[in-house]
N, C-alpha and C positions, 0 to 999 in steps of 0.2 A: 504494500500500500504506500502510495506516496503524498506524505503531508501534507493539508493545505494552508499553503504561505504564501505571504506576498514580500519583495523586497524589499531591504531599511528604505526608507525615504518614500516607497511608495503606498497607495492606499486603496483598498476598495471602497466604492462611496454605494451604503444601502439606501432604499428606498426616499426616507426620509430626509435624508442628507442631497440626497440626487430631484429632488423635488426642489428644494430652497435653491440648489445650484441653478437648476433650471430656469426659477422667476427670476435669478438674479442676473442670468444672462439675458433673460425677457427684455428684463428693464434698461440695465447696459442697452441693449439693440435699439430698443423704443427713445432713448436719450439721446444718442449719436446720430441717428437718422435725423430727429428733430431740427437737427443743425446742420443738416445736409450731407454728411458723411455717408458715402456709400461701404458697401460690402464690399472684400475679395478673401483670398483664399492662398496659402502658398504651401509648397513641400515640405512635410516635416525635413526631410533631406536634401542636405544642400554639399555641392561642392567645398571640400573643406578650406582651400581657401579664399570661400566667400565669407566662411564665418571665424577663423583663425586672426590673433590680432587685432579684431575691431571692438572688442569690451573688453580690455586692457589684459594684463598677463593675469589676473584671479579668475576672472573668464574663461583663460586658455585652458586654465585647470581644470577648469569645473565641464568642460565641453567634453560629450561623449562624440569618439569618432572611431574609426575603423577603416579597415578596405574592404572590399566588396567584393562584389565575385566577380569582376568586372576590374580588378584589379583597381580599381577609383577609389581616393582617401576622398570620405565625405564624413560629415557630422552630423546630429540632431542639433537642428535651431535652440538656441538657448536663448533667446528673447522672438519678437517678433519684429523688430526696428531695422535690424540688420540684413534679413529679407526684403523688407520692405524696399531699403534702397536698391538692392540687387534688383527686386520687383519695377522697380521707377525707373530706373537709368536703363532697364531691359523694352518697357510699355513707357515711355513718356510722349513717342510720338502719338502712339494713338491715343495716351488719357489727356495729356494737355495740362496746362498747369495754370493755376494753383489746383492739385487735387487732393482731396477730401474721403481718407477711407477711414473703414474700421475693421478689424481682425480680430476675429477670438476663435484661440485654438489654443492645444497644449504644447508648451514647451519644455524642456529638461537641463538640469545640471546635477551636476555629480558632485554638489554641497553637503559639508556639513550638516545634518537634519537637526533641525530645533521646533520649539512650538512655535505651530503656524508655516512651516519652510517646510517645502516637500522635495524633491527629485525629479516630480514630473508635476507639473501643474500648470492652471487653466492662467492664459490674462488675455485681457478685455480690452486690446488698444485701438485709441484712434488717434491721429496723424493728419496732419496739415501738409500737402508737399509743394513747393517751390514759391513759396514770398519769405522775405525777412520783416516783412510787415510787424510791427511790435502788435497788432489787431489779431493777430493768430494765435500770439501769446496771452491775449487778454482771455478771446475766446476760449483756449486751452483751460485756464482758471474757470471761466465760467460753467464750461461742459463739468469741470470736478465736481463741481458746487453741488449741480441740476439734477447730476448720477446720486451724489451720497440722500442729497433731498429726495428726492424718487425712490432714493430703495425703504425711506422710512427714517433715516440715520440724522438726528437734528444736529447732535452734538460730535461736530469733526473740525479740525482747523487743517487747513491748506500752506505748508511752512514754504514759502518764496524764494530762494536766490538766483545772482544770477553768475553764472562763472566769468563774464567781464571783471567783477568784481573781485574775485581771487586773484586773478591774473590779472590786474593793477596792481593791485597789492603785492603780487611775487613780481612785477616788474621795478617795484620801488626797492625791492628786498633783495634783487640781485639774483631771484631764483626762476624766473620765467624758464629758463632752460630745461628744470626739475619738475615744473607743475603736474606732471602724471604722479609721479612718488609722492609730491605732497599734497594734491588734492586726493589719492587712496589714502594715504595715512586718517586728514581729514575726517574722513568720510566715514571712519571708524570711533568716530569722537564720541559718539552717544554709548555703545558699545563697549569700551574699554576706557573710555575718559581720557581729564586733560593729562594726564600725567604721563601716562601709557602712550599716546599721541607724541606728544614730548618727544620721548626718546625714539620714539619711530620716525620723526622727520629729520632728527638727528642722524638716522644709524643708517633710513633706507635713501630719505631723500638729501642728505650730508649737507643738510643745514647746519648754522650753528646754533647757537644756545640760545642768544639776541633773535637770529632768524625767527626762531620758534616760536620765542614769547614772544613776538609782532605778527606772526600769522595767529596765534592762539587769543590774540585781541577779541577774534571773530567770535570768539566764543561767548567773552561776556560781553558784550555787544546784544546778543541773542539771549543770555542769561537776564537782563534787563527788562525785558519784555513783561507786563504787563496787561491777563490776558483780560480784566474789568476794565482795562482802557487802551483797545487795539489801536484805534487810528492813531493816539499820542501817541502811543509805544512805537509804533509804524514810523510818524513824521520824525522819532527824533533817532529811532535807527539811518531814516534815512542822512539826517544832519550829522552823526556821529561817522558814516559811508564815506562819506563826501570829501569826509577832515583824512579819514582816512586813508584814500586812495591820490588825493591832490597830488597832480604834475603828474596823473597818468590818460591820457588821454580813453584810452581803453576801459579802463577802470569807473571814471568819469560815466561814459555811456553806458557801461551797466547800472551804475547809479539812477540813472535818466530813467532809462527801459525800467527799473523799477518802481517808478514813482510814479508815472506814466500809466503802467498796470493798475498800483494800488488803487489809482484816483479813478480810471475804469469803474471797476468791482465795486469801490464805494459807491460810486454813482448807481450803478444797475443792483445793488442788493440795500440799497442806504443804508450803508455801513460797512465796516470792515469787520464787521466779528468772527467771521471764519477764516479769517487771512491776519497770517503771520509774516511777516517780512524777515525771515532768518539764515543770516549768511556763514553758520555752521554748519550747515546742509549740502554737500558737496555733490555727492551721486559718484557713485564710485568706479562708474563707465566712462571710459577714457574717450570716447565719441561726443560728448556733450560740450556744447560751445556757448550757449548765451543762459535763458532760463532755464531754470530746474527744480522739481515741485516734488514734495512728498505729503502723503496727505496722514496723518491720524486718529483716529478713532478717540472722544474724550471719556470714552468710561472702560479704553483700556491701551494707555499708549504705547503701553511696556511689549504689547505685541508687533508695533513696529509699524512703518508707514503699507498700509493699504492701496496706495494709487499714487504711484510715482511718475515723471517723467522728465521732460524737457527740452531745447532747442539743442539740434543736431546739426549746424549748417555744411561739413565737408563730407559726411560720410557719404556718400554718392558719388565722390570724385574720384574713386581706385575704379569705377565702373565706365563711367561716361566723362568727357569734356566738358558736359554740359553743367550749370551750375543749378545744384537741384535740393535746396536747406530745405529744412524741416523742422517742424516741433509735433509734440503729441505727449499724449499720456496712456497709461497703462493700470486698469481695475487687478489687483492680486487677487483671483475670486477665491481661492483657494484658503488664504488669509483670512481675509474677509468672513469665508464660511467659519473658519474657525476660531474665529473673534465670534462671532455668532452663537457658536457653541457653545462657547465658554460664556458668555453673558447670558446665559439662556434664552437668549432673543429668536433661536430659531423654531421653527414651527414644529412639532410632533406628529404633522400625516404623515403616513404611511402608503396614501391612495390618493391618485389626483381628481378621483371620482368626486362631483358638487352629490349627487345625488344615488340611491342605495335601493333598487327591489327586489323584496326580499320574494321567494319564489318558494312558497307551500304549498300551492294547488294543482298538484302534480301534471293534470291534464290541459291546464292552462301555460305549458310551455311557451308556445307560440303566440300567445297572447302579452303574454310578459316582454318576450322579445320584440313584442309588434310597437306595444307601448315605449319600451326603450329606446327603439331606434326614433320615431317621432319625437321623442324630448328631446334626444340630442339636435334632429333636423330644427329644431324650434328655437335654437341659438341659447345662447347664455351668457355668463360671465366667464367662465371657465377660471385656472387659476394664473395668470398672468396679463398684460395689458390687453385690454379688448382690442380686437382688429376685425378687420370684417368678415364674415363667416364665421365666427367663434362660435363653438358648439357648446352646447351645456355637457359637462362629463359624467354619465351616466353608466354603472355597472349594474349587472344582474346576476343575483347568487346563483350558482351553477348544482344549487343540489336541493329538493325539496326538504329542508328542515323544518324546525319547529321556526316558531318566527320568533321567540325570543333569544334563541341561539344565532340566528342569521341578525340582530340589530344586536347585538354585541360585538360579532365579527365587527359590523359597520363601523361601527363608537370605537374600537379598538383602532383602527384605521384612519383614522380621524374624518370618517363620511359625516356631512354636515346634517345630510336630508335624507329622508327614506319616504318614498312613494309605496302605502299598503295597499293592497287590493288583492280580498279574497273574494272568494265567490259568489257570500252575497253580495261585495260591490260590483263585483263582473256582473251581474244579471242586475243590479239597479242604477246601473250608470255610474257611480260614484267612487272616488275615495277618499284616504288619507295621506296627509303630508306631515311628518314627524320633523319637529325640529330637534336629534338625536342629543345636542349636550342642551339645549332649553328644558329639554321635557317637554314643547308646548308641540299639540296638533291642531290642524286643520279639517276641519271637512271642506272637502271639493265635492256639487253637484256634476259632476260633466267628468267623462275620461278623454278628452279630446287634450293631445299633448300639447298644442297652443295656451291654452287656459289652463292648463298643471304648469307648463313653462312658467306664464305670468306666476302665477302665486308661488313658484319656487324665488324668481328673482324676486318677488319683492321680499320674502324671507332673509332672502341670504343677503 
């Protein structure tokens, strides 16, 4: 017999878990479309080096690759960004630019497993391709906002930097050369701290001691922050930026592009409460060139940003001549789900069925099944954003039991409704509509599934 196991880092996701995944990719779709983002699709496998050295050397690591029977070294995608530009500089003459996608698939790396971080998992990106337009980047913030709001999630803040800004700063410091080693070391700040970092920028990226403590400024800079009074806290990071990076030109303009943004977002949410302006926030992908967003969840942040990204503008130049920048962001649904779980905010069905008939009149099989299929044809809410044609979700117990054994199954499942109908309702026209955790019933005059439809929606 051979045991059943699944690999470290990976997971099986049961009923109930795959249900929540589901709405949550719903609503991701329903968000991104909103704002004009279309769909596409790419290979989990790609020519290895399409994906080799573009998420810096912790990347390289973490990338599973092989050869193939085709003698070809390829790799599994470990983001979706990285295709993307393959994707772009391969289709730009036919999509045309600025173009507007969104991609959710699974990607892998060969990380360390911790809570929340998988091996193989789902994200949810969408991508702005070819403007440097600072309105892309606003955008970008605003789609985070609309997602975390829409999945239900009031309390999340959006933390803002921008890497203009580090790299002023390493240009006044003598370090622009090193900015890869010290913006990974960075980028490790929340995770091992200032101290830890310290010596890291010392050892990998051969700064000095001075060096360090002037890049480490950044931190309490961010430490300052004051989350009862965002916009202050916001206006005087930015004044404190400013002083900071003077007599960099580079530097300067990320300054700008930040302030720029923030005043956006306050305008279109009146207020700054979900946005953080914090330039300890690095992003530890070495492809990243202007902004870069990390979002957290506020009743659990210890689990780590949920929906990362930022502006990309060269990576599409090892492909094409053509100048093809980018920004976007990225839902961790996998995260996400498990910040869920642990907050006990995730749902308990079991069954994506709205509705439950229970089937004990043995000879009325076909009846049962007559009546099902018209609820569903009779549309509903089903459980994710309505779109057109949405069916009401409707099971039928596959054995004639007692009917208290078959509305238990239901309740167990987490089925909302149960449509009864025995036999004297079969021969007097009529049923019952149970509202399974209320305890309350209905009588319905009529078996006609339009008019059971109606009095389900307005139940549920």
């Amino acid at each position: 017999m051979i045991e059943p196991r699944t690999l470290k880092g990976f997971r099986d996701y049961l009923p109930a878990a795959m249900l929540l995944r589901e709405r949550l990719i719903d609503t991701a779709r329903a968000v991104y479309r909103s704002y004009g983002f279309a769909p596409i699709d790419t290979p989990a496998l790609e020519y290895l080096e399409i994906l080799a050295g573009k998420g810096g050397e912790e990347s390289d690591k973490q990338l599973y690759s092989f050869t193939d029977r085709g003698g070809r070294q390829v790799g599994l995608r470990f983001d979706l960004t990285v295709p993307l530009a393959r994707f772009a500089a391969q289709h730009v003459a036919t999509l045309g630019t600025p173009f507007k996608r969104y991609h959710i698939a699974p990607v892998w790396r060969g990380e360390n497993t911790q809570r929340g971080r998988y091996r193989e998992f789902m994200q949810c990106d969408f991508d702005t391709i070819g403007t440097e337009s600072i309105a892309a980047d606003i955008e970008t913030t605003l789609v985070i906002a609309d997602l975390f709001r829409a999945l239900g999630i009031d309390a999340f803040t959006i933390h803002v930097n921008n890497r203009r800004v580090l790299n002023g700063l390493l240009e006044n410091l003598g370090l622009r050369e090193r900015s890869a080693a010290v913006l990974r070391a960075l980028d490790k700040l929340a995770k091992i701290g200032r101290d830890k970092v310290a010596e890291e920028l010392v050892a990998a990226a051969g700064a000095t001691a001075a060096q360090a403590d002037e890049v480490l400024k950044l931190a309490a800079i961010a430490d300052s922050y004051d989350p009862a009074q965002p916009a202050e806290s916001n206006a005087a990071t930015i004044a404190q930026l400013a002083e900071l990076v003077k007599g960099s030109a580079t530097g300067s303009e990320g300054v700008q592009q930040l302030d720029t943004l923030r005043g956006a977002c306050a305008a279109v949410w009146q207020g700054e409460s979900c946005l953080k302006l914090d330039v300890s926030i690095a992003r530890g992908l070495d492809y990243y060139t202007g902004t870069v967003f990390e979002t957290f969840l506020g009743a659990l942040p210890g689990i780590g940003s949920v929906c990362s990204g930022g502006r990309y503008d060269n990576l599409a130049e090892l492909y094409t001549k053509q100048r093809l920048p980018g920004i976007g962001a990225s839902l961790g649904l996998d995260r996400l789900l498990a910040a869920l779980e642990e907050l006990g905010a995730a749902a308990k069905a079991t069954s994506p069925a709205d509705v439950f008939i229970p089937y004990f009149e043995a000879s009325r099989l076909a009846d049962y099944q007559r009546l099902a299929a018209g609820l569903r044809m009779a549309g509903g809410i089903g459980n994710g954003p309505s779109a057109p044609g949405a069916r009401l979700n409707v099971e039928v117990y596959p054995e004639p039991k007692r009917l208290g054994d078959q509305l238990k199954y239901a309740d167990a499942r987490g089925i909302r409704l149960a449509v009864i109908v025995g036999e004297t309702e079969w021969q007097a026209g009529r049923c019952q509509v149970k509202h399974l955790a209320q305890r309350e019933t209905r009588e319905l005059d009529t078996l006609d599934p339009e008019k059971i439809a109606a009095a389900i929606r307005a139940m549920l």
